[in-house]
mmCIF file of the N, C-alpha and C atoms, coordinates in Angstrom:
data_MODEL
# 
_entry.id   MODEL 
# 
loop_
_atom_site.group_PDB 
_atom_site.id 
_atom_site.type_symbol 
_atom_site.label_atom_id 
_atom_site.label_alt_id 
_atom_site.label_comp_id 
_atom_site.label_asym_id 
_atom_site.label_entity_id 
_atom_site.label_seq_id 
_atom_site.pdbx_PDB_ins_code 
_atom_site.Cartn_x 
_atom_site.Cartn_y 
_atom_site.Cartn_z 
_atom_site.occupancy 
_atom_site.B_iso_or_equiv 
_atom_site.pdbx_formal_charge 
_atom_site.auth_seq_id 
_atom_site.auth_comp_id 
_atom_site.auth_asym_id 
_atom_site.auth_atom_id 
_atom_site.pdbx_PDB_model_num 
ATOM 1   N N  . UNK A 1 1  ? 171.539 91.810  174.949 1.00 0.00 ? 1  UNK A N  1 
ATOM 2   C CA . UNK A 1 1  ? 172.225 92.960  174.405 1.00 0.00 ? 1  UNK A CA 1 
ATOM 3   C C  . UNK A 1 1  ? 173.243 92.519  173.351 1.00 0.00 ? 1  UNK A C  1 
ATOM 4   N N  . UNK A 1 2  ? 174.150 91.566  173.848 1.00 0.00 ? 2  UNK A N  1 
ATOM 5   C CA . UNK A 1 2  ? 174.793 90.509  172.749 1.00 0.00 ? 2  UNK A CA 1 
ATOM 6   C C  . UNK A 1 2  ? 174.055 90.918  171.491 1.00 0.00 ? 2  UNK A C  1 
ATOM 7   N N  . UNK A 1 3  ? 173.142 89.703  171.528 1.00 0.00 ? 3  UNK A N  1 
ATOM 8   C CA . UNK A 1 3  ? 172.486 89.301  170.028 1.00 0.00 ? 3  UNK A CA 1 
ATOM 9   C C  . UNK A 1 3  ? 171.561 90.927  169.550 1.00 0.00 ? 3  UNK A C  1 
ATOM 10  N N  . UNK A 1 4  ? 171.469 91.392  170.190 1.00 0.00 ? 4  UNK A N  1 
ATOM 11  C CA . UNK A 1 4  ? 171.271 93.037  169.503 1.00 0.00 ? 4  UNK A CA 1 
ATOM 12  C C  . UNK A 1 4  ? 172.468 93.254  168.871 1.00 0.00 ? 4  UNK A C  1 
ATOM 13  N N  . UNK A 1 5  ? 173.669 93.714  169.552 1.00 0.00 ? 5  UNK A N  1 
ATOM 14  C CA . UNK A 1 5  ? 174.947 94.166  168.668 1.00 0.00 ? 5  UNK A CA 1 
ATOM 15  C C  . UNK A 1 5  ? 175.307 93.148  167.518 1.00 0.00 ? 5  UNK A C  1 
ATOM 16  N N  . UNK A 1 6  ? 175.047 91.729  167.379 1.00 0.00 ? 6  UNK A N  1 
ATOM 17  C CA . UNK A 1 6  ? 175.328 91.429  166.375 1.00 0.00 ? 6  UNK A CA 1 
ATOM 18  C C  . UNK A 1 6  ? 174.416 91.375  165.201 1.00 0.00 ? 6  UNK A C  1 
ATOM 19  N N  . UNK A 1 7  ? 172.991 91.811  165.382 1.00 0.00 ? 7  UNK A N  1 
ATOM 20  C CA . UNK A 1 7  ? 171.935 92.009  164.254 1.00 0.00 ? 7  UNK A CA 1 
ATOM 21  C C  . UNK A 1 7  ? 172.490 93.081  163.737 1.00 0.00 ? 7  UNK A C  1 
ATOM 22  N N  . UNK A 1 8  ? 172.541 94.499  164.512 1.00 0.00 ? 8  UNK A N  1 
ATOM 23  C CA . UNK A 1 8  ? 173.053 95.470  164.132 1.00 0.00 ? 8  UNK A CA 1 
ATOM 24  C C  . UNK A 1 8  ? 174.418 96.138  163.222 1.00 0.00 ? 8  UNK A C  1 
ATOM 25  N N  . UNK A 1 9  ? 175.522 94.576  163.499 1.00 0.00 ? 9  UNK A N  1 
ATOM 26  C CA . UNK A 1 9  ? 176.404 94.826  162.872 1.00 0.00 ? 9  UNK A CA 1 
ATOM 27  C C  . UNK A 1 9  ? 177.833 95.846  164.395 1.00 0.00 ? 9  UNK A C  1 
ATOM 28  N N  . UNK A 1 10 ? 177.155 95.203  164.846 1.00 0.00 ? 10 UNK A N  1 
ATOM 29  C CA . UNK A 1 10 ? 178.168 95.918  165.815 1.00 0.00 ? 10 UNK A CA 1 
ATOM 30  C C  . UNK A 1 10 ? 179.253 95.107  166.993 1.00 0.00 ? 10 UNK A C  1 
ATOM 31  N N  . UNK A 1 11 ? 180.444 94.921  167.050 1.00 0.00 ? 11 UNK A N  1 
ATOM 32  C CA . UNK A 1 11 ? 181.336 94.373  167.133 1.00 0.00 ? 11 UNK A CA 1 
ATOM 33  C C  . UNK A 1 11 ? 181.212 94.489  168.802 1.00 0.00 ? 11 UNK A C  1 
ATOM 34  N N  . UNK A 1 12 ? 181.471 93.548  169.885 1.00 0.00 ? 12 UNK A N  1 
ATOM 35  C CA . UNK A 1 12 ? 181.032 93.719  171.274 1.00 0.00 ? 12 UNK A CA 1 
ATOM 36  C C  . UNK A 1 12 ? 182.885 94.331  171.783 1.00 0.00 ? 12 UNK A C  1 
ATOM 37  N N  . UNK A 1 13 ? 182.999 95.263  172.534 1.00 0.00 ? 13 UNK A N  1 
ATOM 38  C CA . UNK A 1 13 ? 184.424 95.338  172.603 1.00 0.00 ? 13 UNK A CA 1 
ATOM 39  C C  . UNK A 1 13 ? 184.749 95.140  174.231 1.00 0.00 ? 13 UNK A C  1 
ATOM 40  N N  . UNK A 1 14 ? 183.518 96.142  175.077 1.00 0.00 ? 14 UNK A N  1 
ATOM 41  C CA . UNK A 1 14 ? 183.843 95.721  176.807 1.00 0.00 ? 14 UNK A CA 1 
ATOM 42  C C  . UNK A 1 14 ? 182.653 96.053  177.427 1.00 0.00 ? 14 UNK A C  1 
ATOM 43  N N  . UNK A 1 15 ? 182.496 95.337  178.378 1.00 0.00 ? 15 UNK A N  1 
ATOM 44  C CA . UNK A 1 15 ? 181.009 95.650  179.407 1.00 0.00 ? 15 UNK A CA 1 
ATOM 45  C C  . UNK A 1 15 ? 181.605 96.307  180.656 1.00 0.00 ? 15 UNK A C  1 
ATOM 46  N N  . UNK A 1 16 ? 181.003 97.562  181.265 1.00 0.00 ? 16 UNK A N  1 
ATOM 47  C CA . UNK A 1 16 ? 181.098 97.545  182.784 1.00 0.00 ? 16 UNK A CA 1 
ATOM 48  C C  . UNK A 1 16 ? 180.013 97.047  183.228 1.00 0.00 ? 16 UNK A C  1 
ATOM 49  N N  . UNK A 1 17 ? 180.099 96.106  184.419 1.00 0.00 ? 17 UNK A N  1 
ATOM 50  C CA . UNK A 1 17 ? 181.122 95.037  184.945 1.00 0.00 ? 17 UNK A CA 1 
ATOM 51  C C  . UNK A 1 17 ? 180.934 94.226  183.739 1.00 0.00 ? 17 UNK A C  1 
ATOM 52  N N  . UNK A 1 18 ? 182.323 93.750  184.008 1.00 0.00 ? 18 UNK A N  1 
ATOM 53  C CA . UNK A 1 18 ? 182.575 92.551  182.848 1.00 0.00 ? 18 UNK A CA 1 
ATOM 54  C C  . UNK A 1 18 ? 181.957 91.590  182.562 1.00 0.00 ? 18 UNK A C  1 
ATOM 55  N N  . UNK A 1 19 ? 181.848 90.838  181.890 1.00 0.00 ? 19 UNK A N  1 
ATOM 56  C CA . UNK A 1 19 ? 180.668 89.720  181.345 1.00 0.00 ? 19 UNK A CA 1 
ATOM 57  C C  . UNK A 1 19 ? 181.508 88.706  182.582 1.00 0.00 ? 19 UNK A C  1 
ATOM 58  N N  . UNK A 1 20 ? 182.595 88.979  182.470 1.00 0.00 ? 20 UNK A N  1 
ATOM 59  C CA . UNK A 1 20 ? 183.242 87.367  182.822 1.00 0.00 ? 20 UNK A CA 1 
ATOM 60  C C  . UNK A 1 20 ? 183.694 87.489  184.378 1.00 0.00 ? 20 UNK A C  1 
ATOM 61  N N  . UNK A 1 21 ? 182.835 88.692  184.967 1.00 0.00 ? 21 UNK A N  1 
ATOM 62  C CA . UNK A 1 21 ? 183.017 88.769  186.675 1.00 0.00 ? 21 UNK A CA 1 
ATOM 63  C C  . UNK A 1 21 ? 184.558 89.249  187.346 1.00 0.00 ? 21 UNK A C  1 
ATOM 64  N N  . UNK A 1 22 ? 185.485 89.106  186.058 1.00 0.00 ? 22 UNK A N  1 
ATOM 65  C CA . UNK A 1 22 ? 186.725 89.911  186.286 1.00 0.00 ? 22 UNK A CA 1 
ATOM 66  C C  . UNK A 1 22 ? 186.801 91.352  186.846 1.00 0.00 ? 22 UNK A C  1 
ATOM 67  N N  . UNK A 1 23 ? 187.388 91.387  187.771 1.00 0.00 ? 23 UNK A N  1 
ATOM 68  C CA . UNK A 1 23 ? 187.392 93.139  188.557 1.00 0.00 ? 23 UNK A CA 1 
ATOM 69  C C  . UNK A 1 23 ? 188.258 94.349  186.790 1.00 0.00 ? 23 UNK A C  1 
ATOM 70  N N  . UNK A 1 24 ? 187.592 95.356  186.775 1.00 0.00 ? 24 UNK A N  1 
ATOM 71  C CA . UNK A 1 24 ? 187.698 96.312  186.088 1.00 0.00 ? 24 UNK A CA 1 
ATOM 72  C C  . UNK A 1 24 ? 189.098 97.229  187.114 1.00 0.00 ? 24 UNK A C  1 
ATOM 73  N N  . UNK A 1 25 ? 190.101 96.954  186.178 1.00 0.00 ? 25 UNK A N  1 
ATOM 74  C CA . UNK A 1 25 ? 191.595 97.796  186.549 1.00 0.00 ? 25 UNK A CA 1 
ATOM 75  C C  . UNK A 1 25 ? 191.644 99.214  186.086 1.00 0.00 ? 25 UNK A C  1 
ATOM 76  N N  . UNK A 1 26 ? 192.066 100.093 186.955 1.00 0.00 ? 26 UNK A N  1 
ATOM 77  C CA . UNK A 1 26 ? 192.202 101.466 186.644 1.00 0.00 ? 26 UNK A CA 1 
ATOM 78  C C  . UNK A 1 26 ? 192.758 101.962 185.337 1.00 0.00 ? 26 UNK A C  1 
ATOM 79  N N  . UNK A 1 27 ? 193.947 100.799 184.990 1.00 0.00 ? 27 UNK A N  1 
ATOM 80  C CA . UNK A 1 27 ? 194.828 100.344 183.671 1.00 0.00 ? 27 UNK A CA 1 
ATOM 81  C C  . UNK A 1 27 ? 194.342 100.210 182.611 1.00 0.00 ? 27 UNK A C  1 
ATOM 82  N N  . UNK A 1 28 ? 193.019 99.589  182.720 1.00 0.00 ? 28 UNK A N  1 
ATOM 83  C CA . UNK A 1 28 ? 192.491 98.822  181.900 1.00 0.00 ? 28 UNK A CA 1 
ATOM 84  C C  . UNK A 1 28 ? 191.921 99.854  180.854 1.00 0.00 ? 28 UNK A C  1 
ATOM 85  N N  . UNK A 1 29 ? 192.126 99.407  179.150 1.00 0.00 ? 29 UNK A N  1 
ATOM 86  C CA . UNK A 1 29 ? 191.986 100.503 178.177 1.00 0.00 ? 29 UNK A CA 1 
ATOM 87  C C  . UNK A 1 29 ? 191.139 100.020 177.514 1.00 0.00 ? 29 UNK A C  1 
ATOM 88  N N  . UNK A 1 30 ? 189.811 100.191 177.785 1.00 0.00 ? 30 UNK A N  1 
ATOM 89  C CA . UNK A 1 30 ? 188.290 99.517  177.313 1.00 0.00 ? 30 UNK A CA 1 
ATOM 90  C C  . UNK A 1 30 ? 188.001 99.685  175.973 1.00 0.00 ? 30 UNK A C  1 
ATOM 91  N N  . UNK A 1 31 ? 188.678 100.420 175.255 1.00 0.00 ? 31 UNK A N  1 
ATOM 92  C CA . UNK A 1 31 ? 188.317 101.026 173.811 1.00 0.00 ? 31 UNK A CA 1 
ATOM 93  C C  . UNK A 1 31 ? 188.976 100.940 172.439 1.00 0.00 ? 31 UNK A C  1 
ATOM 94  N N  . UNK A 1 32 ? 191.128 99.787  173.335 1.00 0.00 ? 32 UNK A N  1 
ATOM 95  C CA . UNK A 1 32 ? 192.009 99.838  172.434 1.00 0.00 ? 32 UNK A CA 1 
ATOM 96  C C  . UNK A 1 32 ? 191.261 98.118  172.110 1.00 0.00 ? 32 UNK A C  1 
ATOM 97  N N  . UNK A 1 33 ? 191.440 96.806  172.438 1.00 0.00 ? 33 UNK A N  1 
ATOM 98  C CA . UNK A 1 33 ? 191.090 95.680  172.630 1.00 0.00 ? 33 UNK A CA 1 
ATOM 99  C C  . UNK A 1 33 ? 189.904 95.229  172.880 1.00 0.00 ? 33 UNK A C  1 
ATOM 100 N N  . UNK A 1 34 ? 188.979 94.745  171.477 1.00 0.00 ? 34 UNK A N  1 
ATOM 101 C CA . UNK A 1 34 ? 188.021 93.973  172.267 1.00 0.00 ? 34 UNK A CA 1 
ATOM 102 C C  . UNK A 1 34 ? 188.330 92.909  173.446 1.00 0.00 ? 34 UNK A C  1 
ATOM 103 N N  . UNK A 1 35 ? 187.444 92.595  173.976 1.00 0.00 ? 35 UNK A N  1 
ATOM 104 C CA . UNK A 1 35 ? 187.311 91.619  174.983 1.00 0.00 ? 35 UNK A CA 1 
ATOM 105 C C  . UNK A 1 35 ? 186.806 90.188  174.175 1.00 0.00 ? 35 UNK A C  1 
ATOM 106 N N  . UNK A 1 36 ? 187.325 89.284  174.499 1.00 0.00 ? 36 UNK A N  1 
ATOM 107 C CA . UNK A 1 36 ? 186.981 87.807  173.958 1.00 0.00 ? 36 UNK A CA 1 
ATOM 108 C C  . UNK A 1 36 ? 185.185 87.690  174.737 1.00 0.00 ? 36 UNK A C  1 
ATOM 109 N N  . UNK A 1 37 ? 184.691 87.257  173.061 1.00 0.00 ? 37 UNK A N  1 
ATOM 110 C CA . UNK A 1 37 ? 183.105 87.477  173.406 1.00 0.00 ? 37 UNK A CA 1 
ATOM 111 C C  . UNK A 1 37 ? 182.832 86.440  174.156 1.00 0.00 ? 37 UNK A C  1 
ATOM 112 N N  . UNK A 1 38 ? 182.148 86.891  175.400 1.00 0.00 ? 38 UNK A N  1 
ATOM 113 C CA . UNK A 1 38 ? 182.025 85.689  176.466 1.00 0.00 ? 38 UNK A CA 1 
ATOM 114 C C  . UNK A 1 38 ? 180.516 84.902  175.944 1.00 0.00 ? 38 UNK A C  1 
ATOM 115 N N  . UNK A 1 39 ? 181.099 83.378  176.521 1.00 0.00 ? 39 UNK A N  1 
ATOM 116 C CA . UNK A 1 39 ? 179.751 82.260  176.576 1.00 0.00 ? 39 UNK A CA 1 
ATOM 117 C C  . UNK A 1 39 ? 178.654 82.416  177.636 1.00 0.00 ? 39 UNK A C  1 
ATOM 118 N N  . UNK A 1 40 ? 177.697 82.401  176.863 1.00 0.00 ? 40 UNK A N  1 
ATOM 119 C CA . UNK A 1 40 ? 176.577 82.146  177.851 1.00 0.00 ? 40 UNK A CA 1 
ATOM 120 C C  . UNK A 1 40 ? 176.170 81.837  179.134 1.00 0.00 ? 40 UNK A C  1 
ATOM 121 N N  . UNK A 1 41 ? 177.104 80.362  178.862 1.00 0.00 ? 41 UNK A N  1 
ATOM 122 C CA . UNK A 1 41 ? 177.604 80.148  180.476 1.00 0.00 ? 41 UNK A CA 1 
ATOM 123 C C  . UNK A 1 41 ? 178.844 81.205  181.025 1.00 0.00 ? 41 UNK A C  1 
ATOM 124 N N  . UNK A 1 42 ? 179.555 81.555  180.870 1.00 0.00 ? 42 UNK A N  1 
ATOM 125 C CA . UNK A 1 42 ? 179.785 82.924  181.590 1.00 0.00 ? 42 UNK A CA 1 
ATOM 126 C C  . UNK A 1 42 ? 179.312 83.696  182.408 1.00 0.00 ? 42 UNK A C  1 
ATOM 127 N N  . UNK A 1 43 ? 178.487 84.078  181.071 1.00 0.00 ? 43 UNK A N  1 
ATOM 128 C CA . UNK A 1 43 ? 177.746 85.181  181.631 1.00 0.00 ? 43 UNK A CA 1 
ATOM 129 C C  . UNK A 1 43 ? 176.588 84.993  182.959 1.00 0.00 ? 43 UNK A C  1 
ATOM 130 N N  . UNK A 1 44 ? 175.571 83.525  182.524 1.00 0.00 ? 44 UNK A N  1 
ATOM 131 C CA . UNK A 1 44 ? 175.304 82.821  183.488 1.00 0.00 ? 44 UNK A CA 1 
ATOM 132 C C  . UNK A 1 44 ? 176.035 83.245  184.669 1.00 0.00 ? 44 UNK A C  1 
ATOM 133 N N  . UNK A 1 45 ? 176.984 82.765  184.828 1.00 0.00 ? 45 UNK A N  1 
ATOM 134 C CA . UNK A 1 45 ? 177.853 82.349  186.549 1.00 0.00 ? 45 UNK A CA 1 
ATOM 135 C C  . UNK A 1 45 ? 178.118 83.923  186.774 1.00 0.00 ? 45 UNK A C  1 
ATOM 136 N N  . UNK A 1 46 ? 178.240 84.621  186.172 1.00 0.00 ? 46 UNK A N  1 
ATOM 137 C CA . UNK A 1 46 ? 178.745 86.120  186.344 1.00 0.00 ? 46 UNK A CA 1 
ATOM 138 C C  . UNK A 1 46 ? 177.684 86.676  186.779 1.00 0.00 ? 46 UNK A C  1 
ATOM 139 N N  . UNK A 1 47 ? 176.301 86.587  186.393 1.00 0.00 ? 47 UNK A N  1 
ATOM 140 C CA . UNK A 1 47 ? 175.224 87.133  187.097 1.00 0.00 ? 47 UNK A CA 1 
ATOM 141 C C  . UNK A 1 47 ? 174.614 86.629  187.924 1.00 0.00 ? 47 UNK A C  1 
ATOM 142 N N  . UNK A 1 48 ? 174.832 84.974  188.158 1.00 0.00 ? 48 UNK A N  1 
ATOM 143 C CA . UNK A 1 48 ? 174.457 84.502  189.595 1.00 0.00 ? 48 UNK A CA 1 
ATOM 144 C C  . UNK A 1 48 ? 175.151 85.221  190.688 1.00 0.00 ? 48 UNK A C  1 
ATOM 145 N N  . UNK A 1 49 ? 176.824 85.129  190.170 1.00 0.00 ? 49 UNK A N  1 
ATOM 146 C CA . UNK A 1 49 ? 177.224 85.636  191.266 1.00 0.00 ? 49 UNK A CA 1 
ATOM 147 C C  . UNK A 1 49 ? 176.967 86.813  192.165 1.00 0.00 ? 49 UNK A C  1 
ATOM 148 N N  . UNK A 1 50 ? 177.100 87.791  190.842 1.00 0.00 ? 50 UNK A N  1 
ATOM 149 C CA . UNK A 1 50 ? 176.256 88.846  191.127 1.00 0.00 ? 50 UNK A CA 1 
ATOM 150 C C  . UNK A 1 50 ? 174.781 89.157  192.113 1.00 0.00 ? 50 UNK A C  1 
ATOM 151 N N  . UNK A 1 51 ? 174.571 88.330  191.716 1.00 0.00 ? 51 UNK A N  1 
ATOM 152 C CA . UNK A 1 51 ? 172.701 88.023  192.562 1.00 0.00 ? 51 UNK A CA 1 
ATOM 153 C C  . UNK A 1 51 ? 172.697 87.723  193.544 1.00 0.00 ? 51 UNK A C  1 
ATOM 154 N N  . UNK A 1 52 ? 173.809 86.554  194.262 1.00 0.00 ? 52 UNK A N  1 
ATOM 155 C CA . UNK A 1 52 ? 174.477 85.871  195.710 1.00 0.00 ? 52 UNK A CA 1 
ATOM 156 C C  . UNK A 1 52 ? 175.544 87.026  196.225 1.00 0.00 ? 52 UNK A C  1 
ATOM 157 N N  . UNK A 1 53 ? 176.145 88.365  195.745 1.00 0.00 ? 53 UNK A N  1 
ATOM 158 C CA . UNK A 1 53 ? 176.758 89.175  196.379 1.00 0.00 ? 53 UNK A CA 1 
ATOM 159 C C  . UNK A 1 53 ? 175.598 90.352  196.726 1.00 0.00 ? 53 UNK A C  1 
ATOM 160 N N  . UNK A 1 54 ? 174.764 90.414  196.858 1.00 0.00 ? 54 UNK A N  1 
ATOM 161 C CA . UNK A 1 54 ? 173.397 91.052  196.727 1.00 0.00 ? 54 UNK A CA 1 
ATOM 162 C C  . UNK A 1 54 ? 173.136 92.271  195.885 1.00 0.00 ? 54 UNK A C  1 
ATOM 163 N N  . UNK A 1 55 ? 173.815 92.395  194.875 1.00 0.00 ? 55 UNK A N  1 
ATOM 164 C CA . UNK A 1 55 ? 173.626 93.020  193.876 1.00 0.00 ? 55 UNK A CA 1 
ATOM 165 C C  . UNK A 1 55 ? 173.696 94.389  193.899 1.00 0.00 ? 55 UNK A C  1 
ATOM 166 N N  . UNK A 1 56 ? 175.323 94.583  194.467 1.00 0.00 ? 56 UNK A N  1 
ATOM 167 C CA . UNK A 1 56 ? 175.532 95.989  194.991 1.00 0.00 ? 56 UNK A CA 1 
ATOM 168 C C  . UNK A 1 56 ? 175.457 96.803  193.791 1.00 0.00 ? 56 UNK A C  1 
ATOM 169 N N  . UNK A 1 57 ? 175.688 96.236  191.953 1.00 0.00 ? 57 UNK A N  1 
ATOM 170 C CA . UNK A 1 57 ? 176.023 97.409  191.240 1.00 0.00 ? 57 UNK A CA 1 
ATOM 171 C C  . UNK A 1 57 ? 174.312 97.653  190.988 1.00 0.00 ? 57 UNK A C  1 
ATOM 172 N N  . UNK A 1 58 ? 172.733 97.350  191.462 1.00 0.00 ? 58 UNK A N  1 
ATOM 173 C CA . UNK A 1 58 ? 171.744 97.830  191.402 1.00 0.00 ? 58 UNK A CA 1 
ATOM 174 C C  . UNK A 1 58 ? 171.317 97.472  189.946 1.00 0.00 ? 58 UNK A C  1 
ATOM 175 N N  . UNK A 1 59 ? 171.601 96.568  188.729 1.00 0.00 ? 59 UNK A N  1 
ATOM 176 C CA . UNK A 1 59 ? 171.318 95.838  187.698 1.00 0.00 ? 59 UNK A CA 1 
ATOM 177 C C  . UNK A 1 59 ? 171.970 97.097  186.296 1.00 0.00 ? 59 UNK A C  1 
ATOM 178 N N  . UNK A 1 60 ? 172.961 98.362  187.368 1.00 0.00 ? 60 UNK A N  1 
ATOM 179 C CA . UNK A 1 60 ? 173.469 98.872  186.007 1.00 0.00 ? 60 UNK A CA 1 
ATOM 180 C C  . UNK A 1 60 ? 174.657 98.312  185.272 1.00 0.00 ? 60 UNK A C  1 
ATOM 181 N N  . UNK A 1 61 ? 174.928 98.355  184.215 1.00 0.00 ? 61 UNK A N  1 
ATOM 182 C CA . UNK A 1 61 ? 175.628 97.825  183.164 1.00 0.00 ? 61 UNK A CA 1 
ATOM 183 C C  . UNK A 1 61 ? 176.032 98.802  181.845 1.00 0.00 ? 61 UNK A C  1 
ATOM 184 N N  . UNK A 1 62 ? 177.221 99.108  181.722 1.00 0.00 ? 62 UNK A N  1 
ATOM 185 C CA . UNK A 1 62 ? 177.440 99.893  180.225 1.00 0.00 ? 62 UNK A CA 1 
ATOM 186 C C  . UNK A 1 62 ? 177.810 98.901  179.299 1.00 0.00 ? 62 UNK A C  1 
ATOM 187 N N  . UNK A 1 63 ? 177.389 98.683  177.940 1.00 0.00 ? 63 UNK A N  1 
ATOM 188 C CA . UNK A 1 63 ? 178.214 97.687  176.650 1.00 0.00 ? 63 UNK A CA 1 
ATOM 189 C C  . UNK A 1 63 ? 178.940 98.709  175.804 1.00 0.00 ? 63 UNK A C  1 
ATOM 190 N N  . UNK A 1 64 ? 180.219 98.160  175.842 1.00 0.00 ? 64 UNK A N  1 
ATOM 191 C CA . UNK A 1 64 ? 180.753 99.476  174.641 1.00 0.00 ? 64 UNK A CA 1 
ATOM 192 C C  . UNK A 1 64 ? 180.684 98.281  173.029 1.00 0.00 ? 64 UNK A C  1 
ATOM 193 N N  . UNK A 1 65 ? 180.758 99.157  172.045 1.00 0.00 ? 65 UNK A N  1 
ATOM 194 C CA . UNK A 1 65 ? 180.601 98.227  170.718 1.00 0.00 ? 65 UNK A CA 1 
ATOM 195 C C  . UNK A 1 65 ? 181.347 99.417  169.753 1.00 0.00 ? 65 UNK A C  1 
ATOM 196 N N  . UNK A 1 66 ? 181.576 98.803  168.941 1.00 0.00 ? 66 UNK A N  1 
ATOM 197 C CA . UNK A 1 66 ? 181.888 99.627  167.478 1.00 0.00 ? 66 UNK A CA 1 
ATOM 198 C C  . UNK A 1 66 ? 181.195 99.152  166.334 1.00 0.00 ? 66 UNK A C  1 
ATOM 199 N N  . UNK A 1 67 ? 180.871 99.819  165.191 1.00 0.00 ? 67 UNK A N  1 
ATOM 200 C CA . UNK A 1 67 ? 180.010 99.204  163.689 1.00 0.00 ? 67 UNK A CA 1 
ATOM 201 C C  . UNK A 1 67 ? 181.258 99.108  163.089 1.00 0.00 ? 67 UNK A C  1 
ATOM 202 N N  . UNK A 1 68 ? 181.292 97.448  163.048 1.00 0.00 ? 68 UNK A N  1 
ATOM 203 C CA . UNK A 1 68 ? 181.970 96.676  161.860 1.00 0.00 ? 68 UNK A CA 1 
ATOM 204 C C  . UNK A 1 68 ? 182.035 97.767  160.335 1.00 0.00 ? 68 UNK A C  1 
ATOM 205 N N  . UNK A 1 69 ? 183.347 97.727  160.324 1.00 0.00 ? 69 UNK A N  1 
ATOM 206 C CA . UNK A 1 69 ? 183.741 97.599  158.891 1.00 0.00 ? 69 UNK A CA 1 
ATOM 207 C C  . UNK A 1 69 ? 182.720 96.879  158.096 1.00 0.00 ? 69 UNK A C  1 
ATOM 208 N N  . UNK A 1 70 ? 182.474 97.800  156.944 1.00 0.00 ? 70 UNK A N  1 
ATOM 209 C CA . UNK A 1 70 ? 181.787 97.013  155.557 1.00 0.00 ? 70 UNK A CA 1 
ATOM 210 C C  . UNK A 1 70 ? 182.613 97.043  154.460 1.00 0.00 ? 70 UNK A C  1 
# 
């Protein structure tokens, strides 16, 4: 999904659940701050983990993005 938003021109800003396995805060303002674009390996360990907690969120996922400035 990554390398989609960046063919497209589209800036990655937040995932539910997070790329980086961090718990999502009620606080948390998904739309002011991108999120630092996570590594591969990240994401890796974030979805193993996921896979070893038996995969309560059922493989759903939202990506939020915005189209870059030209």
């Amino acid at each position: 999904m990554l390398e989609w938003f960046e063919q497209c021109g589209i800036e990655f800003i937040a995932s539910i659940p997070t790329c980086t396995g961090s718990p999502l805060l009620r606080t948390e303002r998904l739309f002011d701050q991108p999120e630092p674009h996570p590594t591969r390996m990240a994401r890796f360990l974030t979805q193993a983990g996921m896979l070893l907690k038996g995969g309560a969120e059922g493989g759903l996922f939202i990506m939020i993005g915005r189209k870059r400035a030209q």
